[in-house]
MIDO-387501 format. One line per field, with one value per residue (C-alpha): residue number from 1; residue in three letters; x, y, z. Coordinates in Angstrom, 1 decimal, always signed. Example, Ala and Ser with C-alpha at 12.3 -4.5 7.8 and 13.67 -1.06 7.14 Angstrom:
MIDO-387501
vexgu	c(1_2)
kekol	c(ALA_SER)
X	c(+12.3_+13.7)
Y	c(-4.5_-1.1)
Z	c(+7.8_+7.1)
***
This chain:
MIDO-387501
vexgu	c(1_2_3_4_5_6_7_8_9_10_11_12_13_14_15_16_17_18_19_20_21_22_23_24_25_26_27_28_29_30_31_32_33_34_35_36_37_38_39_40_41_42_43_44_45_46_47_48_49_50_51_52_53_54_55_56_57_58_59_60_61_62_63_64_65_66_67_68_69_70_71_72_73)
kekol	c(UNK_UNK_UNK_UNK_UNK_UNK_UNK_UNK_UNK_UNK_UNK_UNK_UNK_UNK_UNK_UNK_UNK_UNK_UNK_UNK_UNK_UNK_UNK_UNK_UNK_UNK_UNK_UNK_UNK_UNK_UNK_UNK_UNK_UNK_UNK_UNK_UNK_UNK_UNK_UNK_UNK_UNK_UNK_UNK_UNK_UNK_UNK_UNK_UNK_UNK_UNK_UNK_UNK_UNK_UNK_UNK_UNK_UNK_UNK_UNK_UNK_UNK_UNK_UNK_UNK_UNK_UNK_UNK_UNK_UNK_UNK_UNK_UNK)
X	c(+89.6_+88.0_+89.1_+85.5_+85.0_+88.2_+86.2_+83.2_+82.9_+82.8_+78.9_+78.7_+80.7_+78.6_+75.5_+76.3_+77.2_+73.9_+72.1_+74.6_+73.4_+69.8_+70.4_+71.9_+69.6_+66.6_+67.8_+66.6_+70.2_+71.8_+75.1_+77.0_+75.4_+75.7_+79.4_+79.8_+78.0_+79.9_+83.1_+81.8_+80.9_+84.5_+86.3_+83.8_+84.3_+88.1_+87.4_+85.3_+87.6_+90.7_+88.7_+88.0_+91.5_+93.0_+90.4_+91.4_+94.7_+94.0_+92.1_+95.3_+97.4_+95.7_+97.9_+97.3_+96.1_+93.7_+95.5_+95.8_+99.4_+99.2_+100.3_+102.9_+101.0)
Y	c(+111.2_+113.8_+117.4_+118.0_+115.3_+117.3_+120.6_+119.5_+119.7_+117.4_+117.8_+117.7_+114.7_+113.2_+113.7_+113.0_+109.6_+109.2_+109.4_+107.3_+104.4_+105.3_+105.1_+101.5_+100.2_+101.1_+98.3_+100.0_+100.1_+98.1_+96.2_+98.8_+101.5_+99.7_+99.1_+102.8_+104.5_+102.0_+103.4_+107.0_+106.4_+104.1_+107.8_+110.3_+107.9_+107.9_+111.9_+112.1_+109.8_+112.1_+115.3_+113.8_+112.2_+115.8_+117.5_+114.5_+115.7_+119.6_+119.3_+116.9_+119.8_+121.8_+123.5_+124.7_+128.7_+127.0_+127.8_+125.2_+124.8_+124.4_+121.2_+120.8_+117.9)
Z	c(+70.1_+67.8_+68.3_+68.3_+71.3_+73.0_+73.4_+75.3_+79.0_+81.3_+81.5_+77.8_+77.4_+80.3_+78.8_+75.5_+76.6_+78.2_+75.0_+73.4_+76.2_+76.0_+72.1_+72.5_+75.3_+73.0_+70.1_+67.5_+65.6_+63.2_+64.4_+62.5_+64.4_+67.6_+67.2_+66.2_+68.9_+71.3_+70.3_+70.2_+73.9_+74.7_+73.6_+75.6_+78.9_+78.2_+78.2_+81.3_+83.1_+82.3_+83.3_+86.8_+87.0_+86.5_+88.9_+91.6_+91.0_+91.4_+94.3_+95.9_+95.5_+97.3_+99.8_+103.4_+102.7_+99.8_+96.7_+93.9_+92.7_+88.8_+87.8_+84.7_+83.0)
***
């Protein structure tokens, strides 16, 4: 994944991936393009699915007086 890709927030990455399926549900791209936005959009899914994985896991931590304990990932 771009270093570029790495920076964006979870909203950004979201919503960059929804114009990447708009973009490929319109079928106005060549295959090439197609294929490249698809893998644009594999890597920002990857992303958002690590972002929710590691808030899953802050919010699991969460201990009785409501402090998160900082996980060593």
């Amino acid at each position: 994944m771009s270093e570029e890709a790495e920076k964006l927030t979870f909203e950004e990455a979201l919503t960059e991936l929804e114009k990447i399926v708009a973009e490929l549900e319109s079928g106005d791209l060549t295959l090439e393009a197609s294929l490249d936005l698809f893998e644009k959009g594999q890597k920002l899914a990857q992303q958002c699915n690590v972002q929710l994985e590691t808030a899953a896991l802050r919010i699991e931590q969460l201990t009785s007086d409501g402090e998160i304990v900082e996980l060593d990932l």
